[in-house]
C-alpha positions in Angstrom: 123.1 148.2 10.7 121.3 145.0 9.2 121.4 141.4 9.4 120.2 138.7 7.4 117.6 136.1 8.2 117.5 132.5 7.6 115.9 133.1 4.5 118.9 135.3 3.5 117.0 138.1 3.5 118.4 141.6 4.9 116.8 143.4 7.5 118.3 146.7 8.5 118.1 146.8 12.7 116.1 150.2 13.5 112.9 148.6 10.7 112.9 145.8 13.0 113.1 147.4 16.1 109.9 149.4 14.7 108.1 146.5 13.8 108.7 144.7 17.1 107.3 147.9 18.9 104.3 148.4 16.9 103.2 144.8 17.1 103.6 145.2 20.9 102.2 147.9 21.2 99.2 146.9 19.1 98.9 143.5 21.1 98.8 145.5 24.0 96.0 147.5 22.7 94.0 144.4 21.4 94.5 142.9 25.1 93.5 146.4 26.8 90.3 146.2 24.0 89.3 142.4 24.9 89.9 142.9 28.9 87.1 145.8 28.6 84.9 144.1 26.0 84.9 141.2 28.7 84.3 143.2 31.3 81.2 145.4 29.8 80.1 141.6 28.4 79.6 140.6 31.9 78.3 143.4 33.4 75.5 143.2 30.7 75.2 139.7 31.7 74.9 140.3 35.4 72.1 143.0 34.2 70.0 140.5 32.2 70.3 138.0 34.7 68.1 140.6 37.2 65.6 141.4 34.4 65.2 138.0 33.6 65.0 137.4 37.7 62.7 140.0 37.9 60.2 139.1 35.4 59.9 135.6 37.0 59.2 137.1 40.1 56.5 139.7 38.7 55.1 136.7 37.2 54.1 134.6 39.8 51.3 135.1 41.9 51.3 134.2 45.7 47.6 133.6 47.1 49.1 132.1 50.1 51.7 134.7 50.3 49.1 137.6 50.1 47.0 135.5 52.7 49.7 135.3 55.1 50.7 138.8 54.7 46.8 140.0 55.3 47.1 137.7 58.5 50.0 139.0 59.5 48.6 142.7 59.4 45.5 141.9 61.2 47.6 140.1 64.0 50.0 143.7 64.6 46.7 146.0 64.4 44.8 143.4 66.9 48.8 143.7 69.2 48.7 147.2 68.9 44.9 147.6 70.1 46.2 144.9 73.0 49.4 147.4 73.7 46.8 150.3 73.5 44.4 149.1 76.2 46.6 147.5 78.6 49.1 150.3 78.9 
C-alpha cells in the first residue's frame, strides 16, 4: 500500500512505518544516552566539589583550633585524675 505526500511524492506504507520506528527508537536511545551522560556529569560534579572542599580544608591551619583542642585534652586527663581520686 502507498500514499502520496504533499509534495506528490509516493511513499509505500510498511517504508514508513520503518522509518517512524527507527527514528523512535533511536530518539529513545539518544534520550536513554543524554539521561546517563547527565547523570555520570553530576556525580563527577558532586565528586569535585569534595576534593575541591577538601583541599580548602587541608589548607587552612587552625592555631586557635589546635589550642583549644590541647585545652580540651588537658581538661579530660585533669577530670579523669579528679574521677580517679575521689572514687
Amino acid at each position: 500500500m502507498s500514499y502520496k505526500n504533499d509534495l506528490g511524492e509516493e511513499f509505500f506504507v510498511e517504508e514508513r512505518v520503518k522509518t517512524y520506528e527507527k527514528d523512535y527508537f533511536m530518539s529513545v536511545k539518544k534520550s536513554n544516552v543524554i539521561n546517563k551522560l547527565c547523570d555520570i556529569f553530576e556525580s563527577l560534579e558532586s565528586i569535585q566539589d569534595k576534593i575541591h572542599k577538601k583541599q580548602i580544608l587541608s589548607n587552612l591551619d587552625f592555631p586557635e583550633l589546635e589550642e583549644k583542642i590541647q585545652d580540651l585534652e588537658i581538661a579530660i586527663r585533669d577530670y579523669e585524675a579528679y574521677n580517679r581520686e575521689h572514687d
